[in-house]
C-alpha positions in Angstrom: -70.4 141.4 -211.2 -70.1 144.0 -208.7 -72.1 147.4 -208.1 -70.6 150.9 -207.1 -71.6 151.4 -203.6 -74.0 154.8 -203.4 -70.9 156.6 -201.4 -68.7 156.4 -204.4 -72.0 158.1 -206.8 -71.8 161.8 -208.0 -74.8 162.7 -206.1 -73.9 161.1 -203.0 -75.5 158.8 -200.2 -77.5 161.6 -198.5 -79.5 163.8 -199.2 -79.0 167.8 -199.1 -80.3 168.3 -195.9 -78.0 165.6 -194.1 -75.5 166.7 -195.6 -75.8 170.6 -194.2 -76.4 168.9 -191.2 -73.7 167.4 -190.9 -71.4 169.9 -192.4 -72.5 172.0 -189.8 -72.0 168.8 -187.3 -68.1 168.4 -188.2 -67.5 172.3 -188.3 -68.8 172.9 -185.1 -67.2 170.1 -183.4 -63.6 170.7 -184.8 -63.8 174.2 -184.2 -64.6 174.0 -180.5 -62.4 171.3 -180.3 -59.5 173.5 -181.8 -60.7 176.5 -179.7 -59.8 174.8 -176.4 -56.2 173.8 -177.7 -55.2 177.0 -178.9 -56.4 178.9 -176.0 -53.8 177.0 -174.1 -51.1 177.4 -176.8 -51.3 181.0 -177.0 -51.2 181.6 -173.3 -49.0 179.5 -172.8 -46.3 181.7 -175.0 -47.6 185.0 -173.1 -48.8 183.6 -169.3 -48.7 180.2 -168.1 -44.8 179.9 -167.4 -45.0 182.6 -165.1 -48.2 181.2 -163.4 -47.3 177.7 -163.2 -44.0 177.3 -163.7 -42.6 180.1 -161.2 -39.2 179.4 -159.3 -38.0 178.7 -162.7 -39.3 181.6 -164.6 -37.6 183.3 -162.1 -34.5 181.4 -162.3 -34.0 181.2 -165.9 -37.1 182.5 -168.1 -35.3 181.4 -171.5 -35.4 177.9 -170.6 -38.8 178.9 -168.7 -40.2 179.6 -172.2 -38.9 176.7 -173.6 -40.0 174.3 -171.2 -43.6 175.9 -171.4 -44.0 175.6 -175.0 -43.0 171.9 -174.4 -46.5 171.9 -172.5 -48.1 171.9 -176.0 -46.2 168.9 -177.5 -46.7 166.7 -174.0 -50.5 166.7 -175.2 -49.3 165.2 -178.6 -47.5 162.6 -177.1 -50.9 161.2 -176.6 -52.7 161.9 -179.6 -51.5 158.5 -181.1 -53.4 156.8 -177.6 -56.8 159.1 -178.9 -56.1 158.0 -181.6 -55.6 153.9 -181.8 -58.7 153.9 -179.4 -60.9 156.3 -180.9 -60.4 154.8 -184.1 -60.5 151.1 -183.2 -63.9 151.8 -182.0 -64.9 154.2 -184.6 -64.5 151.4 -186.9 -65.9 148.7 -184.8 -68.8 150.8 -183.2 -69.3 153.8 -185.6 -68.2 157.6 -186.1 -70.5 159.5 -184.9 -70.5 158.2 -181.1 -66.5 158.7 -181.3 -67.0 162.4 -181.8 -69.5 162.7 -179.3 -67.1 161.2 -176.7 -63.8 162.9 -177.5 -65.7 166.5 -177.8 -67.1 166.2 -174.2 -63.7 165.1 -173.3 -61.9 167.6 -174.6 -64.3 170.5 -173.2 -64.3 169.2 -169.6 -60.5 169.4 -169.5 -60.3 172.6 -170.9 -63.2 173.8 -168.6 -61.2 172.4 -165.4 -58.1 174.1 -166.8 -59.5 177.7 -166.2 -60.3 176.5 -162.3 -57.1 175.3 -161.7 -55.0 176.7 -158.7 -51.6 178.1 -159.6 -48.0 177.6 -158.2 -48.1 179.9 -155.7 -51.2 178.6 -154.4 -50.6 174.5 -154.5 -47.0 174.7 -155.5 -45.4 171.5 -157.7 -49.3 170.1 -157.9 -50.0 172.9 -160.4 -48.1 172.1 -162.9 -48.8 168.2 -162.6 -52.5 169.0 -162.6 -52.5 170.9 -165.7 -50.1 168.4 -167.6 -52.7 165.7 -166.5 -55.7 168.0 -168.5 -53.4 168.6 -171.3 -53.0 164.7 -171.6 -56.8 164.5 -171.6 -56.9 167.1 -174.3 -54.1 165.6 -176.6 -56.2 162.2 -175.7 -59.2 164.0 -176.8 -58.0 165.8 -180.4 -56.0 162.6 -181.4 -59.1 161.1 -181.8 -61.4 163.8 -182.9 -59.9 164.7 -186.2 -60.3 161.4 -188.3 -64.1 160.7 -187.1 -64.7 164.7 -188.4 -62.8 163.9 -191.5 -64.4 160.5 -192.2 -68.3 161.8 -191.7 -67.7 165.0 -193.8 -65.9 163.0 -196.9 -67.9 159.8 -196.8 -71.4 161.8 -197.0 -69.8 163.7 -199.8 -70.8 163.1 -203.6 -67.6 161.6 -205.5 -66.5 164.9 -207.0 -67.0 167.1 -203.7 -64.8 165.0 -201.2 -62.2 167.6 -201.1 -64.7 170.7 -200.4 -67.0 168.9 -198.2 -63.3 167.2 -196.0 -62.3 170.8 -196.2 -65.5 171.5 -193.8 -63.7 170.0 -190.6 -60.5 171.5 -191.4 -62.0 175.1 -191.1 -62.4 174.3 -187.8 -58.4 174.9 -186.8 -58.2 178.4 -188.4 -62.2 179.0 -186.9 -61.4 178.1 -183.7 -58.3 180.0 -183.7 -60.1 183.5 -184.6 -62.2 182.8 -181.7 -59.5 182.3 -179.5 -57.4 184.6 -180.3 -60.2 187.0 -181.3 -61.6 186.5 -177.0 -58.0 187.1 -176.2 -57.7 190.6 -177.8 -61.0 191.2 -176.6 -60.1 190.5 -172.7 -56.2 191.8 -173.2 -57.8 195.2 -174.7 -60.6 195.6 -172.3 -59.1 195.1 -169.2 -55.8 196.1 -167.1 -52.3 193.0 -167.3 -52.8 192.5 -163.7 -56.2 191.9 -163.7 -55.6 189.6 -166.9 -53.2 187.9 -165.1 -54.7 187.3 -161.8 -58.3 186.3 -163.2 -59.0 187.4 -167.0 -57.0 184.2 -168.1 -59.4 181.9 -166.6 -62.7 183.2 -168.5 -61.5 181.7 -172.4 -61.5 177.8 -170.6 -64.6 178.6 -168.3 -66.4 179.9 -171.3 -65.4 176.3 -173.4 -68.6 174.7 -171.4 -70.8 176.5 -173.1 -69.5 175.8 -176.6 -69.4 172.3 -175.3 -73.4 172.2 -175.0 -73.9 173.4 -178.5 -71.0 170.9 -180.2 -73.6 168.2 -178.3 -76.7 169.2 -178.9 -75.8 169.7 -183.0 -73.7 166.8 -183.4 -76.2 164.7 -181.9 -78.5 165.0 -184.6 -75.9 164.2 -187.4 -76.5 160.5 -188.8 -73.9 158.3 -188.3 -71.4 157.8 -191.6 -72.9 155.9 -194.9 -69.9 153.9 -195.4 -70.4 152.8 -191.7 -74.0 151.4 -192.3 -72.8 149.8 -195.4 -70.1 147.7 -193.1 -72.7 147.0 -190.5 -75.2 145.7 -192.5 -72.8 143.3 -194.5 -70.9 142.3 -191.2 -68.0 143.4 -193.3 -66.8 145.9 -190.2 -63.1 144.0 -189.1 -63.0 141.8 -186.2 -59.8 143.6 -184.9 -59.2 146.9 -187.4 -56.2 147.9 -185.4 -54.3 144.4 -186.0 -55.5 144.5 -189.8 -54.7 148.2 -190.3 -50.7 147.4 -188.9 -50.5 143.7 -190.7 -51.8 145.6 -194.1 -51.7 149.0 -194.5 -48.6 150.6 -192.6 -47.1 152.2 -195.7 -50.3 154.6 -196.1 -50.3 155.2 -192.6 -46.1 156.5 -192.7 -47.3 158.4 -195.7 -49.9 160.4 -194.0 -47.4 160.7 -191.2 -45.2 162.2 -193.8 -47.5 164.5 -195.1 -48.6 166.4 -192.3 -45.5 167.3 -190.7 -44.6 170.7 -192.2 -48.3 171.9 -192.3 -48.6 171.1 -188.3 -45.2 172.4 -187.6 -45.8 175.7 -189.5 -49.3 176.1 -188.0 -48.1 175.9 -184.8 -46.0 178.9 -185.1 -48.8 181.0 -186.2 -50.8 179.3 -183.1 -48.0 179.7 -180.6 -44.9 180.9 -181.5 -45.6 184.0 -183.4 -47.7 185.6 -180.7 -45.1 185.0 -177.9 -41.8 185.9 -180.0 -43.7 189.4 -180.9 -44.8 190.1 -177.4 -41.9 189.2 -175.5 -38.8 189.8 -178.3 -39.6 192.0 -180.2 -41.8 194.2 -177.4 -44.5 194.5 -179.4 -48.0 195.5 -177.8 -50.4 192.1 -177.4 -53.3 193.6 -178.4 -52.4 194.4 -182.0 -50.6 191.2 -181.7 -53.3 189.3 -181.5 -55.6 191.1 -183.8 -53.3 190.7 -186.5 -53.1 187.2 -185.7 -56.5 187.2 -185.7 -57.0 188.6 -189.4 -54.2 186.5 -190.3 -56.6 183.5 -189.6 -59.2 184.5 -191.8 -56.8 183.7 -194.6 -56.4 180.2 -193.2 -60.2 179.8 -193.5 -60.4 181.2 -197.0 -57.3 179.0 -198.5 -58.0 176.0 -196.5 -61.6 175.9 -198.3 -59.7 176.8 -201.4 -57.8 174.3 -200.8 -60.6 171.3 -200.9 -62.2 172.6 -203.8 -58.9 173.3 -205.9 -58.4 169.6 -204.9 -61.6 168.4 -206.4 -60.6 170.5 -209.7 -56.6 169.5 -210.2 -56.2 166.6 -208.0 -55.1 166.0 -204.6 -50.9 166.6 -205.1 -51.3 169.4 -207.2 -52.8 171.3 -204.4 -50.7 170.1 -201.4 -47.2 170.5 -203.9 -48.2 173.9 -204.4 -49.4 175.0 -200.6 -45.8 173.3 -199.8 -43.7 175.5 -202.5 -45.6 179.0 -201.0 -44.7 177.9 -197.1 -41.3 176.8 -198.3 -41.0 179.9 -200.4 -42.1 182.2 -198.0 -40.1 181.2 -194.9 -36.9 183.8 -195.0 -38.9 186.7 -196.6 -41.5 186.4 -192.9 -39.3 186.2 -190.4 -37.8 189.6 -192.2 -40.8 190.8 -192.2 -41.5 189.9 -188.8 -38.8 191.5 -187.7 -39.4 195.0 -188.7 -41.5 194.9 -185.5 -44.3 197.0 -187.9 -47.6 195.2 -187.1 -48.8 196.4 -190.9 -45.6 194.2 -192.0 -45.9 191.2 -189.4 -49.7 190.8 -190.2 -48.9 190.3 -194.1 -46.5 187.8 -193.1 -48.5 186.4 -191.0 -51.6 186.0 -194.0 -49.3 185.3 -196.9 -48.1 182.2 -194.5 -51.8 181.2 -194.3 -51.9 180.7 -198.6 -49.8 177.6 -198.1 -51.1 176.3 -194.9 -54.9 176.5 -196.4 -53.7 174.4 -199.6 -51.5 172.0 -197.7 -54.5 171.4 -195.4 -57.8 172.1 -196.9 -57.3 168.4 -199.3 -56.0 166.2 -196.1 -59.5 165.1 -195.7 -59.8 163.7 -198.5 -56.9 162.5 -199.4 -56.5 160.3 -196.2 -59.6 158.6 -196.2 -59.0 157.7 -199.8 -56.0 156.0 -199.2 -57.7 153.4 -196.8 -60.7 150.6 -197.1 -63.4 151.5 -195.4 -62.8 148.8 -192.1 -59.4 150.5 -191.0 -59.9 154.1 -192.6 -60.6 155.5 -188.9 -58.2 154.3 -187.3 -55.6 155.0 -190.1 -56.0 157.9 -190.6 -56.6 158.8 -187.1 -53.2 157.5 -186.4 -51.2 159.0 -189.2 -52.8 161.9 -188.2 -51.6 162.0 -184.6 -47.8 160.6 -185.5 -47.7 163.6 -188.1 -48.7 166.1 -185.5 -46.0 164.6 -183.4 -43.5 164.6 -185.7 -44.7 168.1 -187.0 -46.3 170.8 -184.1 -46.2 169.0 -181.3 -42.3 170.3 -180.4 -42.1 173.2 -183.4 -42.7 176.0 -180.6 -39.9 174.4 -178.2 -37.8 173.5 -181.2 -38.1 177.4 -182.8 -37.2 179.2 -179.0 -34.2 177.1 -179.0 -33.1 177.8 -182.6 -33.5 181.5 -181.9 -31.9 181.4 -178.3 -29.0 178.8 -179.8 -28.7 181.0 -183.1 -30.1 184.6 -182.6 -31.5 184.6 -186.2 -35.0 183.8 -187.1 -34.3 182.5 -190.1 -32.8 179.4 -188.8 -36.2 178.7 -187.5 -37.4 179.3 -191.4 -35.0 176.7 -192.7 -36.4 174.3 -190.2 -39.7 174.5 -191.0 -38.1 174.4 -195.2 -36.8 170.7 -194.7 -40.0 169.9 -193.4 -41.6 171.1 -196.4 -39.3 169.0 -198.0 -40.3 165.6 -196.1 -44.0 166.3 -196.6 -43.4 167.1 -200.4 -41.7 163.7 -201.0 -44.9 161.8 -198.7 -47.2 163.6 -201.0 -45.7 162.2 -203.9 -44.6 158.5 -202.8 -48.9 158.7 -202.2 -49.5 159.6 -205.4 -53.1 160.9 -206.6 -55.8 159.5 -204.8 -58.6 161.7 -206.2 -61.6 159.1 -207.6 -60.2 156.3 -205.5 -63.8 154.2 -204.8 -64.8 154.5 -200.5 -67.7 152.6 -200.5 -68.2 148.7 -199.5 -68.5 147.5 -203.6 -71.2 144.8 -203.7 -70.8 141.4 -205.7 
């Protein structure tokens, strides 16, 4: 006879008051976390190239551009390290001491990233000295994700999963308004040179202090239910990692799968968006960037929309529809876009957000329902990662080259449509996972 393990219960394995805490725990984590990448991806479509990769900005600034966007995807390229080691220990030695390592790591490269020299100070060591940080940070996030996601969803009661994984995922769109909110802030309140000589340095210097608080809160978060459970019956795996690639591999290219097109599309809104409007189009940063910021507040509201549609229809329902709005929408933005009215560029910018909030608001959930409980980490971790490769990691580099190869935007749109198309079909080889039990059942 066996027993529902409490994690699989409607009212849950903690109580209220652990699970604020740690609600609040995985928000403020992901969100500082995601505040110290975007900060780089958004200067690095308006500033870095010219600071760090000089003689060739001068030389040729289209493939200048290019080559700085590709800045962002080197950090992806070790997101799948983050994640195989931060998952292989997260579900040998726990969650919660995961996230407290890859949030400290992520902060202190960001932090050394606002004292770095530039090229005409050092020369070639400047650029090699910030790729070396943005590996720590792609390091960092490859691993953070899946411990945020796993703590959130297994102290959720059954029917909840999808609004309480939706909890970390706020974090991306959070974390962008702050750093594209600090942005506007410093581009409105002071002069380009300034900006450019010093002003760029203050959003990194000011990610120590965030740091400090993610600690202190996260901390005091108990360590994941389902993790007890697995400790106390010795049922944790001897070697998850082997298990998870002997066992569970078609999961792990369906999460792959899935995340491609959200990633990819989010990534324009991080990075592409800002820097094609500023530097194409000739539009003014500051309105820019608040639009951008507005725009994010529509990311928040449909990602949590999102996770508790999901809860209510079903995990595919939700992401098949946030996939038919970005598909949809793709041609009809980049006209608007290219009006060069910031009224018309914001809408397009916050319609975009519908499908990106429903396409990520149930990932939580969905992903750690498709493992057991002894390689869920590091599965999903990995999926995770190898979607984000597959997806963001190149979508700025991949969109400058489409519009320098093609001069039409909408090329870039169709891109980002046949990615829709690959995530739709991983969605539904995945098929519903909404009830699927979490818990350790016990005979």
């Amino acid at each position: 006879m066996t027993a529902t393990s409490s994690v699989d219960s409607e009212t849950g394995p903690s109580s209220k008051h652990e699970e604020r805490k740690v609600l609040a725990g995985t928000l403020v984590g992901t969100t500082i976390e995601w505040y110290d990448f975007f900060i780089f991806a958004q200067l690095t479509g308006t500033l870095l190239s010219p600071l760090f990769l000089t003689p060739l900005q001068q030389a040729n600034p289209g493939l200048a551009q290019i080559l700085s966007f590709a800045l962002i995807g080197i950090s992806f390229l070790f997101r799948p390290l983050g994640a195989v080691v931060a998952g292989h220990l997260g579900d040998k030695l726990g969650r919660k001491a995961m996230l407290v390592f890859t949030l400290v790591m992520m902060g202190a490269a960001t932090a050394l990233i606002g004292m770095l020299p530039t090229y005409s100070q050092i020369g070639v060591w400047a650029p090699i000295l910030l790729i070396t940080l943005r590996i720590l940070q792609g390091f960092s996030a490859g691993g953070e994700w899946g411990g945020a996601a796993l703590m959130a969803v297994e102290h959720a009661p059954m029917s909840k999963r999808g609004i309480f994984g939706a909890y970390p995922q706020i974090g991306v769109p959070i974390g962008m308004i702050l750093a594209t909110g600090l942005l506007f802030f410093l581009n409105s309140s002071m002069s380009r040179d300034d900006f450019a000589a010093w002003g760029w340095r203050v959003p990194f210097l000011l990610s120590i202090v965030l740091i400090v608080v993610g600690y202190l809160i996260r901390r005091a978060v108990a360590e994941s239910p389902v993790f007890q459970e697995m400790a106390a019956r010795k049922a944790e795996s001897r070697a998850p990692l082997g298990e998870l690639l002997r066992k569970h591999k078609t999961p792990v290219v369906y999460t792959t799968m899935i995340f491609i097109a959200n990633n990819a599309a989010g990534y324009l809104l991080i990075a592409f968006f800002i820097s094609y409007a500023t530097r194409s189009l000739q539009m003014p940063a500051p309105p820019v960037l608040l639009a951008t910021t507005l725009a994010s507040f529509g990311w928040l509201i449909f990602t949590l929309a999102g996770g508790w549609l999901s809860d209510r229809i079903g995990r595919v329902k939700t992401f098949l529809t946030g996939y038919a709005i970005i598909f949809a929408w793709m041609i009809p933005m980049f006209a608007l876009i290219d009006t060069k009215d910031i009224v018309l560029y914001g809408v397009a910018l916050f319609v975009l957000t519908i499908g990106l909030g429903l396409s990520y608001g149930p990932m939580s959930a969905m992903y750690a329902e498709m493992f057991p409980a002894n390689v869920r980490y590091s599965g999903i971790s990995i999926g995770y990662a190898f979607g984000a490769i597959l997806g963001g990691a190149f979508a700025a580099s991949i969109a400058e080259w489409l519009l320098q190869t093609t001069k039409w935007t909408g090329s870039i749109g169709i891109y980002i449509m046949i990615l829709c198309v690959i995530s739709s079909i991983g969605v539904i080889l995945a098929k519903e996972t909404k009830g699927n039990l979490l818990g350790i059942s016990r005979h």
